[in-house]
C-alpha positions, 0 to 999 in steps of 0.5 A, spaced: 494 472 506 492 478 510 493 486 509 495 487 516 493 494 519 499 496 518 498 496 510 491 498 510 492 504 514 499 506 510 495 505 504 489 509 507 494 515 510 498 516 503 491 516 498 489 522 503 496 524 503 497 525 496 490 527 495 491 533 499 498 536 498 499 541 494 504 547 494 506 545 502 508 538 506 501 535 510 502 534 517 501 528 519 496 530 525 492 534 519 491 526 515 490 522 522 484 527 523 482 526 516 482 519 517 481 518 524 488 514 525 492 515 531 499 520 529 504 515 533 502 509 529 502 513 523 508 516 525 512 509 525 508 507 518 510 513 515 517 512 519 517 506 514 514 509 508 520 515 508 526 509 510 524 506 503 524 513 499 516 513 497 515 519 502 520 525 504 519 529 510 520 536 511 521 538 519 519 545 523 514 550 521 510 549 516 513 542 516 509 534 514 510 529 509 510 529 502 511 524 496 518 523 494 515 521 486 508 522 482 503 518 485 503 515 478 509 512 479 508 509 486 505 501 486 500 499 490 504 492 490 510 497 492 508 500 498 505 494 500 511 490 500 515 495 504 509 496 509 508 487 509 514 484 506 514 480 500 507 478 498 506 470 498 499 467 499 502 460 502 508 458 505 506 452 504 509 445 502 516 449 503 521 445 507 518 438 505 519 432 501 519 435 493 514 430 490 512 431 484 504 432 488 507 437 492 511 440 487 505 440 481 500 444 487 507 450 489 507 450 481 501 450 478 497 453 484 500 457 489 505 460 485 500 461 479 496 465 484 502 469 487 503 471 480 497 474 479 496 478 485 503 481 484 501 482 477 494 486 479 498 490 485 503 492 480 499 495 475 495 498 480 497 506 482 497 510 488 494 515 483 488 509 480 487 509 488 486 517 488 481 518 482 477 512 484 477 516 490 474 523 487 469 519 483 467 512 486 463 511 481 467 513 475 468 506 473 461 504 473 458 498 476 466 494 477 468 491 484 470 496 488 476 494 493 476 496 500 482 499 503 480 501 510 477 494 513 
């Protein structure tokens, strides 16, 4: 499977969000700016991310978005859902004969690997994203993921 642009901007665009809000809402134009992301794609994405309950949004002056929760509180697999859909590596072998070949790849592979990813994704915060942002090399010489492409 691959995070379509929807899912790495909206990503992207909620660390940034959550690393800069403090006693006000962000404007949407301020982290289109920071990021260098069109404000009427970010408008739909983050459309998305307030219909879902992550964000909320506070209109007129002085108005922006802010998280409706503690970044803490908010799954990297959660927004990635709302943004993508379901995650599911492969549709693989859905619809055709249940033989016991076909049935043993779904189960012991696909599946398997599903679970993982899900797993991984769920343990992973909006605020693990936003302290590995502040201080890259703070987890020493681990993999680093790339949200931005």
């Amino acid at each position: 499977m691959k995070i379509s642009t929807k899912g790495r901007y909206g990503l992207r665009a909620l660390v940034d969000l959550a690393s800069n809000v403090r006693e006000h809402p962000v404007p949407l134009t301020a982290i289109a700016a920071r990021q260098r992301m069109s404000v009427n794609y970010l408008e739909q994405v983050f459309g998305q991310l307030r219909r879902s309950g992550i964000l909320q949004s506070t209109k007129g002056a002085g108005g922006g978005y802010s998280l409706s929760r503690d970044p803490s509180c908010i799954t990297v697999r959660e927004i990635l859902e709302v943004l993508e859909g379901p995650f599911c590596i492969t549709n693989a072998d859905q619809g055709s004969r249940d033989d016991k070949i076909s049935g043993a790849v779904r189960t012991l592979l696909w599946e398997e690997i599903d679970r993982q990813i899900a797993c991984l994704l769920e343990e992973k915060t909006l605020a693990d994203l936003i302290r590995k942002g502040a201080d890259p090399d703070k987890e020493g010489k681990e993999a680093r993921v790339e949200i931005d492409g």
